[in-house]
Phi, psi and omega in degrees: 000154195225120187262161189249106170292138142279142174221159158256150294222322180312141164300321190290291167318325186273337194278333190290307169305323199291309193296337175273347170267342151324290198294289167324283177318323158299330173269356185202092187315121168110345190272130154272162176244122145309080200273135183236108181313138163222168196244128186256169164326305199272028180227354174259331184246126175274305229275308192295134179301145171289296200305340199262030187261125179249072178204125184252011168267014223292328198264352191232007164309322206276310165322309190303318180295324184291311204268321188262359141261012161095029161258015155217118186292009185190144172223129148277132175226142165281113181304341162264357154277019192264139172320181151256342174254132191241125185334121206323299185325351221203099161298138149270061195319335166212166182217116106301151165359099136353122152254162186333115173240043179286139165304136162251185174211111188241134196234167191258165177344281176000295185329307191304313190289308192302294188340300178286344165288323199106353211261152181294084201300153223214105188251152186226148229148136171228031171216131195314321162310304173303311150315311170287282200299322167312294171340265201312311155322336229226302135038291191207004188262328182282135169311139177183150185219018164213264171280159176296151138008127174247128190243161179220151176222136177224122176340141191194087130359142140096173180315177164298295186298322180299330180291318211275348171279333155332300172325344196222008177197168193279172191250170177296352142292345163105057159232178179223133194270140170307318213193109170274186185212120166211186290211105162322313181318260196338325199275323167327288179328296197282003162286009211241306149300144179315305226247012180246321168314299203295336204252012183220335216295307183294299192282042178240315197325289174304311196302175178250173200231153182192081179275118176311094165287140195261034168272348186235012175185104161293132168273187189306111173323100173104196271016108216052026143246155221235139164251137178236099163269150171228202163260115154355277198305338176268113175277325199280328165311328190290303197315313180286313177308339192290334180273002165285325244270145136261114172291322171287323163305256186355261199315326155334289209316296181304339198270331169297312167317290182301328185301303191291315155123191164265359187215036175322146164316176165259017071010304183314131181223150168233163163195119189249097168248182196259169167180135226283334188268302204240018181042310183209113188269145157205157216234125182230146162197165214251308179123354179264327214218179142332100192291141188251133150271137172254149202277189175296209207265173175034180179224187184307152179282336183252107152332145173173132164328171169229131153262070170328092210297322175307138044277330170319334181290357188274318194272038170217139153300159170223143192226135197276194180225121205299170167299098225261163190289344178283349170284000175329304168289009186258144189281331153239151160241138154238152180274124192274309221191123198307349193297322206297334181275283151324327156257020174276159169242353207254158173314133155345025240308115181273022201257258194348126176298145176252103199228165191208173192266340163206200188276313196258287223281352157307316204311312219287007187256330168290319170296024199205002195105316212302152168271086217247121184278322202163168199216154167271035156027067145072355194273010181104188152259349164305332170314326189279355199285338187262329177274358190265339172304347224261104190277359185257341164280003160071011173303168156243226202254184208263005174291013191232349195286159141230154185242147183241101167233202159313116183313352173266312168338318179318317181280002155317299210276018161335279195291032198264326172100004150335127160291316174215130167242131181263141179280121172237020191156153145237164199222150180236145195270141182279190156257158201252122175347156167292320182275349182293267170341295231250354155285310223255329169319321199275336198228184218224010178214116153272138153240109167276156185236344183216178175277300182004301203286304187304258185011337184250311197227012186300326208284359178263332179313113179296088157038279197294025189239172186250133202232157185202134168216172196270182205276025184225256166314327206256290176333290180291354195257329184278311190258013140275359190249016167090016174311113157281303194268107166272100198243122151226152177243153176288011190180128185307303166339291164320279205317310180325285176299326156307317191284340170279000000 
């Protein structure tokens, strides 16, 4: 049996069909696929800015048409250029696997001298979500050691590989863009394919990388997710696409849809992802404001404070420990805690990618120079482990890393397969208040952040209280020391707002 794919025209589109037709073929021996190119509107026209496009078929007519009249049996789309009302005729037959749908930023060399001059980056983008949350993100994410960033933002067009060519040449106002901002999902892909590899490989190479955590920019509802149509009416088509389907992608897609409401801004972004612990992290934001993880469902069965175990950090000195010279050698670091930094004296080491445990040791570390590439957004470090999977950002393995934290910390990170974990501070405990003790006697909801903190205080606790730490070192460490009742959450922020 032989199927006709429809596509657009683009590599980036073709590399996305080539993978869904890969997976088909592999799920159903013997079947071939054909893949047919059609050329949509929005591949012809480069010029119109995307808000002034007043079409909402602008990237997929020509596939729809292609399709309902039977010259091609199947279309691949990127689900988030598809309308939301879709011809009667025409299923929407699979959701694949999701893939990462965090934004990058990609900037050319250059930036680091402009940055330290004060001179103004020039960004490129044509959609209005992306400007504002990059903006606000970028802020405070780019190394500076005095002022925030001075940002520009400029309309941007076209394939993937046209955009990454900007970077290297003037635009038709005679500037040249710093930084582009595009789809983590796309750049994979298309580095995954042959014929994307060869048209991105080179530009991609020189650039810095700057992955977007979606606690400070949620994306485009469906983003780095792929729709697989067929005709209602082919049953035999249908029959084949069902086992392409992901269920938990698909209940993201809806549960973003139900986030954004029916008549989001044009700023508003959701992002819903699955997740093995905590079933769904989703990330809202109006476009106005402050992006919200939203918590789970209810609150506590008991009305009751929360004892938020970092306040415990104030009753320790902290003393840093130099830096030892093999971190020379290491090709990345990641930071468990800004102390690991912040309290060094000695320079920074600038050869090494930089990844972190959030969003404020990112902020106190850009705010120091560093060039911080990316964060697990507070979810542990086992979170990086699926982006180190990620081929297009080019890390390395993780024997070649170092993680830098706390001296009692250290033997936590045995198993991690981390090449060198370094002691970068220590901390000595003061005595702790009278009015302190008698908070950690009294209450009946914990949120721990480190194993450190039970240890310190299991012996004030009540029998009767109920504990929550986020999905990574600490969870699992509450439940070898026999915690039953365990709640986790992505965040003390999320456990906070359960307990209101």
């Amino acid at each position: 049996m032989k199927l006709r794919l429809g596509t657009r025209a683009s590599l980036l589109a073709v590399a996305q069909s080539r993978l869904v037709a890969a997976d088909l073929m592999r799920l159903h021996p013997g079947l071939q696929v054909e893949l047919v190119t059609l050329q949509a509107r929005g591949d012809r026209d480069l010029k119109t800015p995307l808000p002034q496009v007043n079409d909402a078929n602008f990237f997929n007519a020509e596939l729809d048409e292609a399709l309902a009249c039977g010259r091609v049996d199947v279309c691949v789309h990127s689900y988030k250029d598809l309308p939301a009302n879709r011809p009667a005729e025409l299923h929407l037959a699979a959701l694949p696997e999701r893939e990462d749908p965090r934004d990058v930023v990609l900037l050319h060399p250059r930036c680091a001298a402009k940055l330290q001059r004060s001179e103004a980056l020039l960004i490129g983008s044509c959609s209005l979500r992306r400007q504002r949350h990059v903006a606000d993100f970028l802020s405070w994410a780019l190394p500076h050691e005095s002022s925030p960033p001075t940002l520009e933002f400029a309309d941007l067009r076209g394939a993937v590989e046209a955009r990454l060519k900007q970077l290297f040449r003037s635009r038709d106002d005679g500037r040249v863009l710093d930084g582009v901002v595009l789809a983590l999902a796309g750049l994979n892909r298309l580095y995954n394919d042959a014929d994307g590899y060869r048209a991105t490989a080179e530009l991609l190479e020189p650039l810095r990388w700057l992955v977007v955590p979606l606690s400070a920019a949620p994306t485009a509802s469906g983003q780095g997710a792929l729709a697989v149509e067929c005709r209602r009416d082919d049953a035999q088509t249908r029959a084949l696409l069902a086992p392409l389907d992901h269920a938990p992608t698909r209940a993201a897609l809806d549960a973003e849809a139900k986030l954004l409401g029916p008549d989001p801004g044009d700023a508003a972004a959701a992002t819903v992802v699955p997740h093995e612990q905590l079933h769904q992290l989703r990330y809202l934001s109006d476009g106005a404001g402050e992006t919200q993880l939203q918590p789970a469902q209810g609150g506590p069965e008991v009305a009751a404070d929360g004892f938020d175990a970092t306040r415990l950090s104030a009753y320790y000195q902290y003393q840093p420990i130099p830096l030892p010279a093999s971190l020379a050698s290491a090709r990345a670091i990641y930071v468990s805690h800004h102390r690991c930094a912040t309290l060094q004296r000695a320079a920074w080491p600038t050869a090494p990618r930089v990844w972190v445990s959030g969003t404020e040791t990112w902020r106190r570390l850009a705010a120091r120079g560093v060039w911080v590439e990316g964060c697990t957004d507070h979810l542990g470090f086992d979170a990086l482990r699926e982006t180190l999977d990620c081929r297009v950002l080019a890390l390395p393995p993780l024997a070649e890393w170092a993680a830098l934290t706390h001296e009692q910390a250290v033997d936590s990170w045995d198993d991690s397969g981390v090449g060198q974990v370094v002691a970068a501070y220590r901390r000595r405990p003061e005595a702790l208040p009278t009015e302190f003790i008698e908070a950690v006697q009294e209450a009946r909801q914990f949120f721990w952040s480190s194993p450190q903190q039970y240890q310190r205080l299991q012996h004030l606790v009540s029998a009767d209280a109920q504990h929550a730490a986020g999905p990574g070192k600490t969870a699992q460490y509450l439940r070898n020391m026999g915690v039953q009742e365990l709640q986790l959450f992505p965040s003390r922020q999320v456990w906070q707002q359960w307990l209101g």
